[in-house]
C-alpha positions in Angstrom: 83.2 -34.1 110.3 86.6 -33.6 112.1 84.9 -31.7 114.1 82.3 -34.2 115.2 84.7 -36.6 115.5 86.9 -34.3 118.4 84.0 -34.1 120.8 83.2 -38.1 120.3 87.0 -38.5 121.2 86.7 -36.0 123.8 83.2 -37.6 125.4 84.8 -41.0 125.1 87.7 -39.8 127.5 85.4 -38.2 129.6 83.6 -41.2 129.7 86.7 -43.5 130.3 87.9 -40.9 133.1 84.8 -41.2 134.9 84.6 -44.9 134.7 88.3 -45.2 136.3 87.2 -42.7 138.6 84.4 -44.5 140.0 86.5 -47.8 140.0 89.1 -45.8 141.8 86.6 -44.0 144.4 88.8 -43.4 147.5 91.9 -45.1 146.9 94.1 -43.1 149.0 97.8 -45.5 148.5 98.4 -48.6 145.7 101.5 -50.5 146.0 101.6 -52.3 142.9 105.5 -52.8 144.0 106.3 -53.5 140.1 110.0 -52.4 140.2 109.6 -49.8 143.3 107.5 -48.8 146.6 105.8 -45.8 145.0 102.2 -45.3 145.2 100.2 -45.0 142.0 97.3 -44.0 143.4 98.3 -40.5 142.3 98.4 -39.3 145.7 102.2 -39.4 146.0 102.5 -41.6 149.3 105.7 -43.3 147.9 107.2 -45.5 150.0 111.2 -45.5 151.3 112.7 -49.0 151.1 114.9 -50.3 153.5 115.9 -53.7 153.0 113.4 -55.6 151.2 114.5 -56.9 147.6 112.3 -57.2 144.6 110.6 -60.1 143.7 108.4 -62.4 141.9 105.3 -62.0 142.6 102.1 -64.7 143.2 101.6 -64.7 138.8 105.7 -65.4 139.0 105.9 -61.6 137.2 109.8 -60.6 138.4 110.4 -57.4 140.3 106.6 -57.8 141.5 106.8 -57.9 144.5 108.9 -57.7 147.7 110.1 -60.2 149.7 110.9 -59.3 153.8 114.0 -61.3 155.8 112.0 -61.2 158.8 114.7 -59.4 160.7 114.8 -55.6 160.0 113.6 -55.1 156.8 111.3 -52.0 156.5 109.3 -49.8 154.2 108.7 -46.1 155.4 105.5 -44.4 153.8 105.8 -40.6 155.4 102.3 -39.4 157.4 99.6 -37.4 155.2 96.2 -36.5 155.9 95.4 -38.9 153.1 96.7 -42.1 155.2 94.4 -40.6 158.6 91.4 -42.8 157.7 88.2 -40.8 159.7 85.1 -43.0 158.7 84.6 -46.5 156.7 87.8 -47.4 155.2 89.2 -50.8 153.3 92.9 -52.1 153.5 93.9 -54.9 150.8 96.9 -56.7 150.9 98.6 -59.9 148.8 101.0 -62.2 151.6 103.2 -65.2 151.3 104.8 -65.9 155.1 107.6 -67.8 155.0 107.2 -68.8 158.4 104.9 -69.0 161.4 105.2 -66.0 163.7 104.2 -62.8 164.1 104.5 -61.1 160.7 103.3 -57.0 160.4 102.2 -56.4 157.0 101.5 -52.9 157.6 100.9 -50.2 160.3 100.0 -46.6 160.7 101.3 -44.7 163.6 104.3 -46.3 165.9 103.3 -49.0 168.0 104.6 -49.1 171.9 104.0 -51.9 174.0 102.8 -49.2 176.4 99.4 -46.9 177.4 99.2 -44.7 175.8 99.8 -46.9 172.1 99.9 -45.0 168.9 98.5 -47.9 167.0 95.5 -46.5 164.3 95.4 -49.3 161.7 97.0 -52.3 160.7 96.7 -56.0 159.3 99.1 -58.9 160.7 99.5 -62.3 160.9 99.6 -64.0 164.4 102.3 -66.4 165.6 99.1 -68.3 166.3 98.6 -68.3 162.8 95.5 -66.0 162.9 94.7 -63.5 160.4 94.6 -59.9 162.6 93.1 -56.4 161.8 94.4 -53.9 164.3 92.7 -50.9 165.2 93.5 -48.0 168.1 91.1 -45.7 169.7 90.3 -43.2 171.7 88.8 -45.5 174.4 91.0 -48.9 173.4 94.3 -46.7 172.5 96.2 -50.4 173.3 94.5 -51.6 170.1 92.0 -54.0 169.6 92.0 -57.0 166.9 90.1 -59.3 164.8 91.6 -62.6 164.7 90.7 -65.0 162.0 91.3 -68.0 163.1 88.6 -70.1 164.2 86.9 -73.5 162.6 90.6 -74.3 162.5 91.7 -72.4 159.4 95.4 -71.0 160.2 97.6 -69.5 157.3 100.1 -71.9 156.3 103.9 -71.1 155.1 104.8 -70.8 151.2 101.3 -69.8 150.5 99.7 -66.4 148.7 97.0 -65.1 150.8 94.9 -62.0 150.2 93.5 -60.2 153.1 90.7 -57.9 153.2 90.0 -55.5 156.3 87.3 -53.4 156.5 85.7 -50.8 158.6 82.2 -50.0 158.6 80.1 -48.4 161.4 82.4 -49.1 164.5 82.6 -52.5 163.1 85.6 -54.7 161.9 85.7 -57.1 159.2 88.3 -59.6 158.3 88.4 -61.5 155.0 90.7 -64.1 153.5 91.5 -65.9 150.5 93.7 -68.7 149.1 95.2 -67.3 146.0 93.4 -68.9 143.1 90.4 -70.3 145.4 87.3 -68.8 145.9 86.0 -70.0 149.3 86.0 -66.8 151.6 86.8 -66.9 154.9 84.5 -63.2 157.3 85.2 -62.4 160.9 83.4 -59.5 162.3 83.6 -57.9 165.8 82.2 -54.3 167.6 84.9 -51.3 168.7 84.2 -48.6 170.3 85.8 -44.7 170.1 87.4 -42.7 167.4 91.0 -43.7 165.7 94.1 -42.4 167.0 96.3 -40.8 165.0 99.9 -38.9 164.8 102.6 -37.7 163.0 104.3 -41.1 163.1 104.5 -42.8 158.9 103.0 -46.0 157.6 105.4 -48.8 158.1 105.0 -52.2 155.8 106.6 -55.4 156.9 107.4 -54.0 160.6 106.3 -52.2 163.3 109.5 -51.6 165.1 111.9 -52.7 162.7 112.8 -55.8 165.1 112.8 -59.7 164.3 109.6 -60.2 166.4 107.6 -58.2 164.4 108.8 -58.3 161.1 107.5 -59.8 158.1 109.1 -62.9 156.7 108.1 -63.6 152.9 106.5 -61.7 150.3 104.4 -58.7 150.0 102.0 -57.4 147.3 99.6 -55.1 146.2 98.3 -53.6 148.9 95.8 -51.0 148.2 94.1 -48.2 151.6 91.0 -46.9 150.8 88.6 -44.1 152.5 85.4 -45.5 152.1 83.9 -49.3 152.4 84.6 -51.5 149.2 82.7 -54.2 147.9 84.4 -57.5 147.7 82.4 -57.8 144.3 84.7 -54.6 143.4 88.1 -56.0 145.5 88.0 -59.2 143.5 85.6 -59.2 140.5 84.1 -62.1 141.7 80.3 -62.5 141.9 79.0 -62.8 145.2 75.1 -63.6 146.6 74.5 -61.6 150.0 75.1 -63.0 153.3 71.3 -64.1 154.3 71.9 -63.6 158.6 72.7 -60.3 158.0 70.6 -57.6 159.6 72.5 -54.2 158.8 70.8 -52.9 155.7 73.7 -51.0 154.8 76.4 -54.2 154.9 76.0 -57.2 154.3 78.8 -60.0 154.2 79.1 -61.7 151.2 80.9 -65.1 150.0 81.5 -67.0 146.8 79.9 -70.3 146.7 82.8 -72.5 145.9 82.7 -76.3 146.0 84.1 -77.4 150.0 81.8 -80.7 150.2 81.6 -82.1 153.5 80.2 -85.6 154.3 78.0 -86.8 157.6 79.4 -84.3 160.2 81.0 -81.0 159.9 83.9 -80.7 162.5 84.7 -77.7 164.7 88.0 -77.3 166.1 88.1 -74.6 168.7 91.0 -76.7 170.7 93.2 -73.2 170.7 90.9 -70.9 172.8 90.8 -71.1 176.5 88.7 -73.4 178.6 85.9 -71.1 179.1 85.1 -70.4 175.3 81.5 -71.2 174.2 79.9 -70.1 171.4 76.9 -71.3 169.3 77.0 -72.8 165.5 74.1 -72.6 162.9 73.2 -73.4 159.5 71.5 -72.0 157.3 70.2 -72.0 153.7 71.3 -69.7 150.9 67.9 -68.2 151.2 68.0 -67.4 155.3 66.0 -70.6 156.3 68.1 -71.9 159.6 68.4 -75.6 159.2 70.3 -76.5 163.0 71.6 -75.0 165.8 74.5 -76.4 168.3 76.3 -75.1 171.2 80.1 -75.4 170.8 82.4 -75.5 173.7 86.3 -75.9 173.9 87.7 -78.4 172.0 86.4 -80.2 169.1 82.5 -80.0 167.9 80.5 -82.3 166.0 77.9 -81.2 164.0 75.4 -84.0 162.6 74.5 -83.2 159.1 73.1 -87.0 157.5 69.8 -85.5 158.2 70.0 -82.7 155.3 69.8 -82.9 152.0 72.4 -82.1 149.0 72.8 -78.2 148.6 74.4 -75.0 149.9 74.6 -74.3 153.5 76.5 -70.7 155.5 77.8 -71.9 158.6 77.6 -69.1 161.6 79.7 -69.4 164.5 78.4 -66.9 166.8 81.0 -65.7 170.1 79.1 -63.0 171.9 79.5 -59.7 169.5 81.8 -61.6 167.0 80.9 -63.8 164.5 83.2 -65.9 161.2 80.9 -66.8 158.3 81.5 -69.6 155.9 80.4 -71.1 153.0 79.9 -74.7 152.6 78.4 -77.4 150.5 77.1 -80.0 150.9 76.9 -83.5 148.4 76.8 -82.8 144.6 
């Protein structure tokens, strides 16, 4: 009976191991930052600190998080071959700015303001209060970004954010989230060439360890991964497939979360330059596209008194690049 009873316990574990494991799949660096910079993800990528204090964090848990003056504080994560990200890769961070300018959350490689750059990954927030997923190639080596930032949806101060940046297939993706709100915010765009990468360490909350650049507010859980994660597994969230998609092996993906809008949906594209034009559609939940509109600089009105009650994906289409959102319409 003992005996029977040891290779249950045993299966279970094996069981339980494998379960973790699969959760787990390709985490490469967590920084829970509960008490200290060190990286449970068993891979030992701890991270030095150099000015930022402990914290609460966005549950009000104390020594949770860390909180950057914006000035010179630093955290120094040493290179490994675990932190070079080759193919599809996730990076997942928790924010609170204190304050509207350029914030680094974290970087890989050092970051020159010159050609050659040695920029391979990173996610920021913009003094133009854009959401930004930094990337550096072998053909782009200044970097290239993907800003969140359009329909008028900046960050705002004193406010937890998570941020979601994903590469799949020489594509980027950028999502966002209010803490405790469900309405998802996607921005895609193309690249082209193959990451650059040296000896230099992962930096979080600066990329040069000046005022310009570094982060002012609070800093939490961020999480690297090797491979594409599902925002079903990022947030535990149900989610029903982005219908405009094409790519069989992605698809974008939102909660529908109550954002009711009345007789016209305003666009506010006021911040881009004079020549920005893009299109707008709408769409059912099942694919079916309900209206079309050009938008141009400035600020767009979209008539909606003609549709019924029910849930619409807006699409605003720039060229390559596209932000997804979901929105509802009535009760």
């Amino acid at each position: 009976m003992k005996t029977a009873l040891s290779f249950l316990f045993i299966f279970l574990c094996i069981i339980s191991t494998n379960i973790f494991a699969q959760q787990e799949d390709g985490l490469v660096a967590f920084y829970p930052f509960s008490g200290s910079a060190d990286d449970t993800s068993g891979n030992d990528n701890h991270g030095v600190v150099d000015g930022p204090q402990l914290t609460t964090d966005r549950f009000g848990n104390a020594n949770s998080a860390y909180e950057f003056n914006g000035i010179d504080d630093i955290i120094r994560v040493l290179d490994d071959a675990s932190l070079r990200l080759e193919e599809d890769f996730t990076l997942v961070a928790w924010v609170m700015p204190y304050s509207q300018k350029d914030h680094t959350i974290f970087r890989k490689n050092s970051s020159q303001n010159a050609f050659p750059a040695k920029l391979a990954y990173g996610i920021s927030l913009a003094g133009t209060q854009h959401f930004v997923f930094n990337i550096g190639t072998d053909q782009q080596a200044n970097g290239i970004s993907s800003q969140l930032g359009l329909l008028n949806q900046p960050y705002e101060i004193n406010k937890w954010y998570r941020i979601i940046a994903r590469q799949k297939d020489n594509r980027l993706y950028m999502t966002t989230n209010e803490f405790e709100e469900t309405l998802f915010f996607n921005y895609e765009r193309p690249f082209e060439g193959d990451l650059l990468y040296d000896s230099s360490p992962l930096l979080i909350g600066s990329r040069t360890q000046q005022a310009a650049n570094t982060f002012e507010g609070k800093i939490d859980d961020i999480k690297i991964y090797n491979r594409l994660v599902s925002l079903e597994e990022i947030t535990g969230l149900n989610f029903t497939d982005d219908p405009t998609s094409t790519r069989e092996t992605f698809t974008s993906s939102y909660n529908l979360a109550p954002n009711p809008f009345n007789e016209s949906l305003q666009i506010n594209s006021k911040d881009f330059n004079a020549s920005f034009q893009a299109k707008a559609s709408l769409y059912t939940i099942h694919g079916h596209k309900m209206l079309e509109q050009s938008i141009m600089n400035g600020e767009t009105t979209i008539d909606t008194k003609h549709l019924p009650a029910g849930t619409y994906l807006l699409v605003i289409n720039e060229g390559e690049a596209s932000l997804r959102k979901l929105v509802i319409k009535g009760n």
